[in-house]
C-alpha positions in Angstrom: -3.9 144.8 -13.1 -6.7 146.9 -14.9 -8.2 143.7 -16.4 -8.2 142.1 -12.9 -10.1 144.9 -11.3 -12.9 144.7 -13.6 -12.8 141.0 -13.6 -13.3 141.4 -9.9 -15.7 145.0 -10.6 -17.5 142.4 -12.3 -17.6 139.2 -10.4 -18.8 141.8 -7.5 -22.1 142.8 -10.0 -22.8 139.0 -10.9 -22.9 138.2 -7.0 -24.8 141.5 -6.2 -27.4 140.0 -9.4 -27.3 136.3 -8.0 -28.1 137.2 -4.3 -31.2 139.7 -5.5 -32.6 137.1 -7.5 -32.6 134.3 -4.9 -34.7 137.1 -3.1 -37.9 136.9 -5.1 -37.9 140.0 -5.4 -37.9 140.6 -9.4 -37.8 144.1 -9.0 -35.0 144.3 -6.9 -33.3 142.0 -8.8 -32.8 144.1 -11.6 -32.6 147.0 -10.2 -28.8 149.2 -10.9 -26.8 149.2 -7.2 -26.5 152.3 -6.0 -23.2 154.2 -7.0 -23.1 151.6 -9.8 -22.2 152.7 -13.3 -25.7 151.9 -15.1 -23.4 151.1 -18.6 -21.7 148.6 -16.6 -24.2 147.2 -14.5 -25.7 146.8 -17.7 -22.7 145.1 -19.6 -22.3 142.8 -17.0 -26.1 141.5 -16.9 -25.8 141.4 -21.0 -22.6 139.0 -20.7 -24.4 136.8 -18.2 -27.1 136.7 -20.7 -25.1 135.6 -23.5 -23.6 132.8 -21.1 -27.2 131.6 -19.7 -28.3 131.6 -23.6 -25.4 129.9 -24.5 -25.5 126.7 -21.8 -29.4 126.4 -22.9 -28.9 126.1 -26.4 -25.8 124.1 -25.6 -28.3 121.3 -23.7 -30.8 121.1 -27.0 -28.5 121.6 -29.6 -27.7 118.1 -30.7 -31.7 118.2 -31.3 -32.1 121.5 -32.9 -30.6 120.5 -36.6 -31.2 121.9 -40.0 -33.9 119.2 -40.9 -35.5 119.1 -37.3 -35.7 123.4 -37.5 -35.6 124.2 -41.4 -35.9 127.9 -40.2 -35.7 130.3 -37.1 -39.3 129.3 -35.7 -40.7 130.7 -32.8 -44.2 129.4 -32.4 -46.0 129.2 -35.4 -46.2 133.3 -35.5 -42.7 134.7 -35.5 -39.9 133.7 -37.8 -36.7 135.1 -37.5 -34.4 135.5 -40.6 -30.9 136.5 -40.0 -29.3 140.2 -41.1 -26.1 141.3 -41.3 -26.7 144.9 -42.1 -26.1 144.0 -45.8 -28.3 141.1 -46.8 -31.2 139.4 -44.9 -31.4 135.8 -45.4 -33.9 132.8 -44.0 -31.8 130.2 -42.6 -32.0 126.7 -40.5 -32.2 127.7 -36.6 -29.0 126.4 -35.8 -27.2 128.1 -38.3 -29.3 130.9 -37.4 -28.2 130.7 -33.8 -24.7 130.5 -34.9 -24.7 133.7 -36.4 -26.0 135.4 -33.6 -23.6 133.9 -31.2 -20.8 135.0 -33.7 -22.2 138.4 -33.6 -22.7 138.8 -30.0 -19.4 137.1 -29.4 -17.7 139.8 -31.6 -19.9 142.8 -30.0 -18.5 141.9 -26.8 -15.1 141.5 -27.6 -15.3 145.3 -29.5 -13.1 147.5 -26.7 -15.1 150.6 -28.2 -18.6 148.7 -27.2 -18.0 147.0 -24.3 -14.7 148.3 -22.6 -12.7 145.9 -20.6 -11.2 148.2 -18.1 -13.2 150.1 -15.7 -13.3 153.9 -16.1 -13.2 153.5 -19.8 -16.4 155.5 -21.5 -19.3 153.5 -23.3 -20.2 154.5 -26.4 -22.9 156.6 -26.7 -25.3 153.5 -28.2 -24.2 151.6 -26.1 -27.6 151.1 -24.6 -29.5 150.8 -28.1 -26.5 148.3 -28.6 -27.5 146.4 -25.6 -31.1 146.7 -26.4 -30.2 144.9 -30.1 -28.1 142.2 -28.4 -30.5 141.2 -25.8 -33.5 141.4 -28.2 -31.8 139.2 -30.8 -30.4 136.8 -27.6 -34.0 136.6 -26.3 -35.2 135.0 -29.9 -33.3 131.5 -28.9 -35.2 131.5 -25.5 -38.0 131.8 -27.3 -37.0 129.2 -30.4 -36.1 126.9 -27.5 -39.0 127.1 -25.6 -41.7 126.6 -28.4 -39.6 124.2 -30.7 -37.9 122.3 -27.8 -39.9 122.4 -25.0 -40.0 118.6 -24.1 -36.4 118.8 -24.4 -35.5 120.8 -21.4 -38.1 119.2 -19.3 -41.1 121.9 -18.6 
């Protein structure tokens, strides 16, 4: 029953999102609801990140190989290199792109990150958590977009 009310909790924030942004009205957009849990509201706007990330790549990825993107290229400015925590290593974007789905996918599946039932606490990074996840989700909208461009019809 818990898991359906925050599939529902949440379902209510995506729609809340969805109608704001049709609104043009950026601002408003992302603003928290009032008498909305800011930890959730921002769980649920990380986890439709990850999904959005995850259908765009999904369209391009049949292009993006390991001889077409010998590393994590952004432009010709920024290279990413993947880290663990333990070891940093250079790698082919999709395989790059792999380990951060990997690791997102496990960050929100953690119970002590990203809490499944409403009412459970946050932990307290959770917000530099978010921050990491987003920033490191960003980098394939960004790969995308300057290796790929002509792929996804801009």
């Amino acid at each position: 029953m818990h898991r359906l009310r925050h599939v529902d909790k949440q379902n209510e924030l995506l729609r809340y999102a969805s109608a704001t942004l049709g609104s043009g009205d950026l601002r408003e957009a992302v603003k928290l609801p009032q008498g909305e849990d800011p930890n959730e509201w921002i769980a649920v706007n990380v986890l439709d990140f990850f999904n959005q990330v995850s259908m765009l790549f999904g369209t391009i990825s049949d292009h993006c190989t390991k001889e077409s993107c010998p590393r994590m290229f952004a432009g010709s400015r920024y290279e990413y290199v993947w880290s663990d925590g333990r070891k940093t290593v250079a790698c082919p974007a999709p395989m790059y792109i792999d380990y951060l789905m990997t690791w997102v996918h496990e960050q929100l599946d953690d119970e002590t990150i990203f809490p499944s039932q409403i009412g459970q606490p946050f932990p307290p990074n959770f917000l530099h958590i978010a921050q990491a996840v987003v920033k490191r989700l960003f980098r394939v909208y960004a790969h995308v977009y300057h290796q790929h461009l002509e792929l996804i019809g801009m």
